[in-house]
C-alpha positions in Angstrom: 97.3 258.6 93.3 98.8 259.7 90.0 98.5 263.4 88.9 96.2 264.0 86.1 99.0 266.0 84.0 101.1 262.8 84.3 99.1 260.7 82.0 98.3 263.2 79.0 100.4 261.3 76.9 98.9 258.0 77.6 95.8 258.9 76.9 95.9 260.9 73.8 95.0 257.7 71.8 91.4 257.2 73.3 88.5 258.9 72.4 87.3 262.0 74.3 85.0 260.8 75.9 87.2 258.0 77.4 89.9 260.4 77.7 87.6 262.5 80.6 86.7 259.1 82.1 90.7 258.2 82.6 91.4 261.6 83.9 88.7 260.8 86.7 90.2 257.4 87.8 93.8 258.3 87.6 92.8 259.8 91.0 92.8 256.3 92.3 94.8 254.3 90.8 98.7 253.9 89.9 100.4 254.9 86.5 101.3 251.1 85.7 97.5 250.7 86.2 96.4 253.8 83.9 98.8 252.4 80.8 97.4 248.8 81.1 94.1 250.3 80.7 94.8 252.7 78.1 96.9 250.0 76.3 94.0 248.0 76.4 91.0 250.3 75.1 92.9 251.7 72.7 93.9 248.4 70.8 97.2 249.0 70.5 99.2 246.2 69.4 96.6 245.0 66.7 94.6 243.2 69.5 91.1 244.3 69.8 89.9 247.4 71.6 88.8 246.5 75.1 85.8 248.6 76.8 86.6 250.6 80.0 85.4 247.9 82.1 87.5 245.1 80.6 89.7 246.9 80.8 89.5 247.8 84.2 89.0 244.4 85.3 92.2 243.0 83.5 94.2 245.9 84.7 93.3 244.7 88.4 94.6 241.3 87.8 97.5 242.7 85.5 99.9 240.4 86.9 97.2 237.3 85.7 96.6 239.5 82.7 100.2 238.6 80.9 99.4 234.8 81.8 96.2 234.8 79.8 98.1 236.4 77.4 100.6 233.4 76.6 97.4 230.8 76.6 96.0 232.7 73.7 99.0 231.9 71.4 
C-alpha cells in the first residue's frame, strides 16, 4: 500500500538489515503503520529497541498501543 520511496526517511535509523525487511512490508501496510514500527525498533524516544515482531504486533493494535503506554507511567 505505500511506495517503497515514500518511507526512505523513516527508515534510515534501522539497521540494514531491518531496513530491506521494512522495504518488503511497506508493500502491505500503511505509512502510519510503517512509522509505529520504525519508531519502535529503532528506540527512539529513550525507550528500548523493539524487535521486528514486537514491533509488528504493537503496530497492529496501535490504537491499544498508546494505552499501554500511559499504564507504564
Amino acid at each position: 500500500m505505500v511506495k517503497v520511496a515514500s518511507i526512505k526517511n523513516i527508515i534510515k535509523d534501522l539497521t540494514p538489515r531491518q531496513q530491506k525487511t521494512m522495504r518488503g512490508h511497506a508493500k502491505h501496510h500503511t505509512l502510519k503503520h510503517m512509522r509505529t514500527m520504525a519508531r519502535l525498533m529503532s528506540g527512539a524516544g529513550g525507550k528500548r529497541k523493539r524487535t521486528f515482531g514486537q514491533a509488528h504486533r504493537i503496530a497492529m493494535r496501535s490504537g491499544r498501543w498508546m494505552v499501554l503506554q500511559h499504564q507504564q507511567l
